[in-house]
Backbone as a ProteinNet text record, in pm:
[ID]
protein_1_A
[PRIMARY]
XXXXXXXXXXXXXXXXXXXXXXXXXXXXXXXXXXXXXXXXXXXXXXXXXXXXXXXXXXXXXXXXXXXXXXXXXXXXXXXXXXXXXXXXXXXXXXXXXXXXXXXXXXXXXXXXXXXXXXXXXXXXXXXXXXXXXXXXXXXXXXXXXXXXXXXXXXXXXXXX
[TERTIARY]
84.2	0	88.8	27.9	106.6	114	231.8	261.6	107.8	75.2	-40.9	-172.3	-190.2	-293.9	-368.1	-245.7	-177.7	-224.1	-162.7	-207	-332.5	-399.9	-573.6	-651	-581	-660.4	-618.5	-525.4	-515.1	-594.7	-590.3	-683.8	-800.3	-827.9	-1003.8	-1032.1	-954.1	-939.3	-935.3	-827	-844.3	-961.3	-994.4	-1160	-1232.3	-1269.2	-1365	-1343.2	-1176.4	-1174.2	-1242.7	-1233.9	-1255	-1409.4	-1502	-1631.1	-1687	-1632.9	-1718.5	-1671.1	-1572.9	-1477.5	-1622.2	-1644.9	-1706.8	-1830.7	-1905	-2045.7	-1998.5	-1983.9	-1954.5	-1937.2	-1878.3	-1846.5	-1964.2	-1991.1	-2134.7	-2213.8	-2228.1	-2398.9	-2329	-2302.4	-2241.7	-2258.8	-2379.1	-2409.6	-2295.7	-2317.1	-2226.9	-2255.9	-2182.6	-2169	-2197.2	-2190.4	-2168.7	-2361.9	-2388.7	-2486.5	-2575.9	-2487.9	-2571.4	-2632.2	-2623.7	-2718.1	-2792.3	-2772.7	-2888.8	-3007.2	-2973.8	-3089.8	-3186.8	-3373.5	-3378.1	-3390.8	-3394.8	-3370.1	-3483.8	-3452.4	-3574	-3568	-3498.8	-3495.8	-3649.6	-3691	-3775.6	-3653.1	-3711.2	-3675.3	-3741.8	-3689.5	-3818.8	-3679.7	-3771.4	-3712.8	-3552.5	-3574.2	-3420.9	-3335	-3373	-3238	-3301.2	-3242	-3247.7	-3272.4	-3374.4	-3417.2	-3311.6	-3262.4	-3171.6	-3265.7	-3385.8	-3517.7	-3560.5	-3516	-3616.6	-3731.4	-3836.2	-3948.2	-4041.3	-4124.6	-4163.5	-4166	-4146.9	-4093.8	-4028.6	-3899.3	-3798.4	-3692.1	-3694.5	-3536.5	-3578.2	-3506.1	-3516	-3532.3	-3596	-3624.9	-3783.2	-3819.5	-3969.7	-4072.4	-4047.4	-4156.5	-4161.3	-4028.2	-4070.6	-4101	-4040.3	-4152.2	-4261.5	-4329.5	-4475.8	-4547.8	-4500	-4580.7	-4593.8	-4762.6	-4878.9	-4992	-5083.2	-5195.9	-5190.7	-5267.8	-5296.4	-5398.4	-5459.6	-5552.8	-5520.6	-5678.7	-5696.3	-5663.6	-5650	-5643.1	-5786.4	-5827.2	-5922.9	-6088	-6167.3	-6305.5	-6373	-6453.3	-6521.4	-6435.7	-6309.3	-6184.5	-6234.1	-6232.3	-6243.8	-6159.9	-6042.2	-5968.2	-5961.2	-6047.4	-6020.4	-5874	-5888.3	-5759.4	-5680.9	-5586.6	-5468.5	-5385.8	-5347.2	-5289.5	-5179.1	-5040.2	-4943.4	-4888.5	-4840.5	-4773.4	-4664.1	-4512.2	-4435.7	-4466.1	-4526.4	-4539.1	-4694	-4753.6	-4930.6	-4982.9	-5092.6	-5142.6	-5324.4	-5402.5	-5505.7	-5530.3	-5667.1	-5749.5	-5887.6	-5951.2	-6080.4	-6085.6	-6237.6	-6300	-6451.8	-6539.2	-6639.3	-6702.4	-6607.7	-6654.5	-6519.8	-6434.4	-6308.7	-6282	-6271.3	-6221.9	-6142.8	-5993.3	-5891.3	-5744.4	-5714.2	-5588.6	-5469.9	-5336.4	-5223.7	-5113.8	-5007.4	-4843.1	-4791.7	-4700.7	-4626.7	-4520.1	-4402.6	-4265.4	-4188.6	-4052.5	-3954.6	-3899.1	-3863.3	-3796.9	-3736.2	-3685.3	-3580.7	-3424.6	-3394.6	-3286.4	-3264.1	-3200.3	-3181.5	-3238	-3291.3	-3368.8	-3464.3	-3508.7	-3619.1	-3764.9	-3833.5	-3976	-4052	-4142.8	-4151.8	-4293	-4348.4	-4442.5	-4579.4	-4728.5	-4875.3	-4898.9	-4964.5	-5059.2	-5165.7	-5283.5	-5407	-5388.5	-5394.7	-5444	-5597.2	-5622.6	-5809.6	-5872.8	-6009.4	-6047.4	-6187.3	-6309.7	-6445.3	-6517.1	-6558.6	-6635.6	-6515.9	-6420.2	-6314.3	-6267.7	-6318.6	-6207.4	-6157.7	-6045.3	-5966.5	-5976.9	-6064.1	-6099	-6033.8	-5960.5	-5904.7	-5757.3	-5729	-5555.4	-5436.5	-5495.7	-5358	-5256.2	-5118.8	-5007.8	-5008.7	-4933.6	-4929.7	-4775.9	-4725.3	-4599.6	-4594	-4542.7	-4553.9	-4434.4	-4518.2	-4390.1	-4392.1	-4304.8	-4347.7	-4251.7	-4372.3	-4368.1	-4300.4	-4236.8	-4156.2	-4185.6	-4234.5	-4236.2	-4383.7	-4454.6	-4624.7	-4719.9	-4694	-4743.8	-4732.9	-4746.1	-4734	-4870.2	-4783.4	-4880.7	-4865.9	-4928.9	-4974.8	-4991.7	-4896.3	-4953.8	-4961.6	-5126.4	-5154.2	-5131.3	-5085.3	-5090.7	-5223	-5317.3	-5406	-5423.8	-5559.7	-5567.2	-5455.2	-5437.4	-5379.6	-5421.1	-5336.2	-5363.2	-5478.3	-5473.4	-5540.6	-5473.2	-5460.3	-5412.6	-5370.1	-5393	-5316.3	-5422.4	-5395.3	-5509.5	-5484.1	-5535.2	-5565.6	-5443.2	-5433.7	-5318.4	-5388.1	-5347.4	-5425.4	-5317.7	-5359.3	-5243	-5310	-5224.5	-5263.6	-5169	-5232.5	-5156.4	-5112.8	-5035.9	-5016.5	-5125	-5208.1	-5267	-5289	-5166.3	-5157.7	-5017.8
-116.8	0	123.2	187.9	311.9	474.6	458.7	588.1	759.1	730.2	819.9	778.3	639.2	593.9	533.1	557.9	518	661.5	776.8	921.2	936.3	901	905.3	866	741.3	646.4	726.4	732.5	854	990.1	1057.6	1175.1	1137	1007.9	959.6	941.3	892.9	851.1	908.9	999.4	1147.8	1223.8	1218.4	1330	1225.6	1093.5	1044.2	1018.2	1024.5	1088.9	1196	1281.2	1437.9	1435.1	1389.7	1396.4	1338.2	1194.6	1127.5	1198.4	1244.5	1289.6	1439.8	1482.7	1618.3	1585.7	1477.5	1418.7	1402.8	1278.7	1261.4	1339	1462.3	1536.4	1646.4	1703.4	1819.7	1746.9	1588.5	1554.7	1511.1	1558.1	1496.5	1636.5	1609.1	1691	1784.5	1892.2	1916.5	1867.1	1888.1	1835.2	1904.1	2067.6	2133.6	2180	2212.6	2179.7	2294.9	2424	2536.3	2477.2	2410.6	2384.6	2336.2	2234.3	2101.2	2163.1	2278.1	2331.2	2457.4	2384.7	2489.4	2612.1	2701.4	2855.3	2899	2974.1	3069.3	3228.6	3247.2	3383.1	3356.1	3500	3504.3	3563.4	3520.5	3585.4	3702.5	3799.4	3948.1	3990.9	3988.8	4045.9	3968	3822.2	3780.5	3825.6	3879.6	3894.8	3826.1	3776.7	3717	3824.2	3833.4	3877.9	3873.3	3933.6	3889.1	3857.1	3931.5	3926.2	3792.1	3704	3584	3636.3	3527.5	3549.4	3558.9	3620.1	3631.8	3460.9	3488.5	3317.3	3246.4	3293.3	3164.8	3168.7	3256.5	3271.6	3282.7	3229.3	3247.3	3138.5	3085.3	2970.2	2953.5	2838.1	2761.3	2905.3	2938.3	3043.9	3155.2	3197	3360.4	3346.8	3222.3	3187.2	3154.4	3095.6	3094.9	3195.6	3287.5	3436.2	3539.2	3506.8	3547.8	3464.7	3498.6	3458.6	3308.8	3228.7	3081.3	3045.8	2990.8	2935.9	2777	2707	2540.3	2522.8	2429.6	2368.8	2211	2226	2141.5	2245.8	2207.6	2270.8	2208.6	2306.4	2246.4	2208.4	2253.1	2178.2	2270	2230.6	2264.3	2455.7	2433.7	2563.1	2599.3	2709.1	2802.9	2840.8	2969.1	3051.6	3037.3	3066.9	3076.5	3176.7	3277.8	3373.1	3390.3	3384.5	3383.8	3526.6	3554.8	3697.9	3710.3	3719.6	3698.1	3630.7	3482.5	3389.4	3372.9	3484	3484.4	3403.1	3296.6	3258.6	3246.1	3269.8	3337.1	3230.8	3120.9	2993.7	3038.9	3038.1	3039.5	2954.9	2911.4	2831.4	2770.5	2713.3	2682.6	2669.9	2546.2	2513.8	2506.2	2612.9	2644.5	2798.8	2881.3	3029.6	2986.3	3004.9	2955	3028.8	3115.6	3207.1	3066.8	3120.7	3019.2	3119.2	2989.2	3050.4	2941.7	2972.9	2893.8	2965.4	2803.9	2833.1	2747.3	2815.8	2728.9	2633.7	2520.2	2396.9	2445.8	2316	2360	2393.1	2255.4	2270.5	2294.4	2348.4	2365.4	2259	2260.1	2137.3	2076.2	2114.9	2047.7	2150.8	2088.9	2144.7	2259.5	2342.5	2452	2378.4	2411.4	2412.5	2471.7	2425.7	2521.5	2476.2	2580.7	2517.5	2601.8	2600.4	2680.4	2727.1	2812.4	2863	2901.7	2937.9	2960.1	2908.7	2889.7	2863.4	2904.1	2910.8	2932.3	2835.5	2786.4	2667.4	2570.4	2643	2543	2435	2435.2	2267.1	2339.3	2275.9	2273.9	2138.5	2077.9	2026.3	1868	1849.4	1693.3	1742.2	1829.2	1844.5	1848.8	1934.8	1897	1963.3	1937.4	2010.4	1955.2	2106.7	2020.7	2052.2	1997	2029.1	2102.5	2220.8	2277.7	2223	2206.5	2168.6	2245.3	2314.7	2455.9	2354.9	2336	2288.9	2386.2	2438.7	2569.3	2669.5	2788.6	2884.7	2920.6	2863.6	2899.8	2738.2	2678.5	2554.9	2601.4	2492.3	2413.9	2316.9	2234.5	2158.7	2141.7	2132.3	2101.2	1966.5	1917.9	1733	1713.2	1720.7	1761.1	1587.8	1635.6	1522.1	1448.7	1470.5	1464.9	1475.1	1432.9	1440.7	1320.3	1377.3	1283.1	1138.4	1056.5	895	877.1	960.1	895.3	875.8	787.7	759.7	835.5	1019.2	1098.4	1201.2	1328.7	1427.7	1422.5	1551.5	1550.9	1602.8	1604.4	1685.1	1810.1	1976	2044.1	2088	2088.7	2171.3	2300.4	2400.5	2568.4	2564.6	2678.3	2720.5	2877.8	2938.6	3151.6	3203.8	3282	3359.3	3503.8	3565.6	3655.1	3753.1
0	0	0	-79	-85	51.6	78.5	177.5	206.3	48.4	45	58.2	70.8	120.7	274	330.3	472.8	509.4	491.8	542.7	506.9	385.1	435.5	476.8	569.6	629	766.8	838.3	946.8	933	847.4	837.7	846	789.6	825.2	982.4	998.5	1143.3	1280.2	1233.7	1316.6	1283.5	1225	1191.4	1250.9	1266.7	1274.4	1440.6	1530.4	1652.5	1706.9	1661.8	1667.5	1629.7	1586.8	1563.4	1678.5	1698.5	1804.1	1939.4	1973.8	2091.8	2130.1	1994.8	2056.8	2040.2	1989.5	2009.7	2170.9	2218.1	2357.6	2476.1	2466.6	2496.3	2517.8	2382.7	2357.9	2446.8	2446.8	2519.5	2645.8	2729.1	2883.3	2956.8	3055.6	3121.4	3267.1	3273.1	3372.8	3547.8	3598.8	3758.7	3840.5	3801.1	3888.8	3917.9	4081.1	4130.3	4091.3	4051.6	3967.5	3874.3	3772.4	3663.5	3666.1	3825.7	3820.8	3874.8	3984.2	4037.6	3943.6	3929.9	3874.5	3926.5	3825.5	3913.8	3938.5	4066.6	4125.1	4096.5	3983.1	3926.8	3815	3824.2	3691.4	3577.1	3461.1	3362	3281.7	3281.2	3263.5	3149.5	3002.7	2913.5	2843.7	2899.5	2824.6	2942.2	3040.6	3120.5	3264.2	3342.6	3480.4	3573.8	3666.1	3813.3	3896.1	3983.8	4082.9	4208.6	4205.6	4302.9	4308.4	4437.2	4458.1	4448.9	4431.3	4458.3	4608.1	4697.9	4784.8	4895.9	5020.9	5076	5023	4956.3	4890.5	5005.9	5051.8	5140.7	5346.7	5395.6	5570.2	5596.6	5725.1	5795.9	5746.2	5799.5	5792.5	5790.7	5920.2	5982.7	5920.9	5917	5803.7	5696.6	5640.3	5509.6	5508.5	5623.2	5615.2	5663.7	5651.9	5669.8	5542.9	5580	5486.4	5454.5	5393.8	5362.6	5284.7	5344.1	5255.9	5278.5	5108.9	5156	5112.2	5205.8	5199	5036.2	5037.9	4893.5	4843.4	4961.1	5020.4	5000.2	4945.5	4964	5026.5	5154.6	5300.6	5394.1	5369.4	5487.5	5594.2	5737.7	5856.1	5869.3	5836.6	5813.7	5658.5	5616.2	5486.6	5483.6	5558.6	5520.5	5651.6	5652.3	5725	5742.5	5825.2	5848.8	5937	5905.2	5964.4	5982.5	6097.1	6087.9	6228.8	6224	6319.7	6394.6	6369	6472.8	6537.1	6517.7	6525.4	6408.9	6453.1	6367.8	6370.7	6250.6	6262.2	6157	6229	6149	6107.8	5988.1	5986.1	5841.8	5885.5	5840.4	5889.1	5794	5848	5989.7	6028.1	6159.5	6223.4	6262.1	6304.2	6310	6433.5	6445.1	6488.1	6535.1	6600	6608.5	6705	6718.9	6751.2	6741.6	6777.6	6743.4	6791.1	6795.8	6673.9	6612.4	6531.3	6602	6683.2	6712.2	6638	6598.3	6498.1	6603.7	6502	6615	6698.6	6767.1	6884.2	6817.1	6695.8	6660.6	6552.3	6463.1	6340.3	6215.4	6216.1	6096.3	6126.7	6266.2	6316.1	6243.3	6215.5	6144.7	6268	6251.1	6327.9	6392.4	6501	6528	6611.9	6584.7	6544.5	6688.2	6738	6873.5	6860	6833.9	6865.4	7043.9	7087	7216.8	7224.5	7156.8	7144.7	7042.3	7034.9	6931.7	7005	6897.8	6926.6	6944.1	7047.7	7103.9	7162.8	7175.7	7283.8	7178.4	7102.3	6983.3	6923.7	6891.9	6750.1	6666.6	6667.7	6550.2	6568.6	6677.3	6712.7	6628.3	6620.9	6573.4	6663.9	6799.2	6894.9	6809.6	6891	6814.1	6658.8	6569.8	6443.6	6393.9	6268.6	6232.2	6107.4	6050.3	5960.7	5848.3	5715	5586.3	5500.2	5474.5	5368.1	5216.2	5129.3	4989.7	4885.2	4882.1	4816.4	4894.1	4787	4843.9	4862.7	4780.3	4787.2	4853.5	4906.1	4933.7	5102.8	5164.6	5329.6	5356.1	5443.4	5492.6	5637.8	5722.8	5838	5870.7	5968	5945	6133.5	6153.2	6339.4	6412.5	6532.7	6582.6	6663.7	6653.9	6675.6	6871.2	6903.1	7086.4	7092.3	7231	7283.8	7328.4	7296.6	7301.9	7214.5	7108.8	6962.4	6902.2	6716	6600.8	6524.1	6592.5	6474.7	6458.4	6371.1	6301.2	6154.5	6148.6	5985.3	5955.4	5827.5	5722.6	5652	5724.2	5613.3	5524.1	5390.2	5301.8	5232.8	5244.2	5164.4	5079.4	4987.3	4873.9	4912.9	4887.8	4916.6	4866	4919.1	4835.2	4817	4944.1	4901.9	4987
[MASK]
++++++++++++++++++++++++++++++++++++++++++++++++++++++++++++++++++++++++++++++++++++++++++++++++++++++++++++++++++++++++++++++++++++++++++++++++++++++++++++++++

């Protein structure tokens, strides 16, 4: 075989390196944990927000302050009103003031106690535990009376 047919079998070869090398390559996702997360910027006009959006940032509790409602129709608690730790229940058959305190320890979930309510119940909820679902969600998961099987789960959406 000739010397010049030998060099176009390398030039094939090397190109056909160099094609698959940057296929492989182009489709291999990155590692780094910025890309994986999606973002909580809006995009306004082709350019990025630096403005989170309202409850994306703090602990449990300052993010759950503001208005929510049930996500549930006829649920015992409508709306929900959080404000520095005051919390304000209404609903059908539920008026109900309370404290929301953040855990004890850092990662521990925050928690609801009604202190009043109208007609003396709270509805068989007992203490409850707050889970804030992003930034516009939470759920409430009560422990029901004591030396019972548990309470209900209420979940809200933000609404305002």
């Amino acid at each position: 075989m000739s010397s010049k047919g030998v060099d176009m079998r390398k030039a094939w070869l090397v190109g056909a390196v160099i094609v698959t090398g940057t296929a492989v390559i182009g489709g291999c996702g990155s590692d780094s944990k910025e890309s994986e997360e999606p973002s909580s910027h809006a995009i306004v006009g082709g350019q990025r927000s630096q403005t989170p959006p309202a409850g994306s940032k703090g602990t449990a509790t300052e993010r759950a302050n503001g208005s929510w409602k049930s996500v549930v129709k006829g649920s015992d608690i409508q709306t929900l009103i959080i404000k520095d730790g005051h919390v304000s229940a209404r609903g059908q058959k539920l008026a109900c003031e309370g404290v929301l305190k953040p855990g004890r320890k850092n990662g521990d979930v925050p928690t609801l106690t009604f202190s009043s309510c109208r007609g003396s119940s709270d509805g068989g909820r007992g203490v409850g535990h707050l889970t804030m679902k992003g930034a516009d969600a939470l759920a409430i998961n009560w422990e029901g009376p004591k030396d019972g099987w548990g309470g209900p789960v209420d979940s809200f959406h933000r609404s305002g």
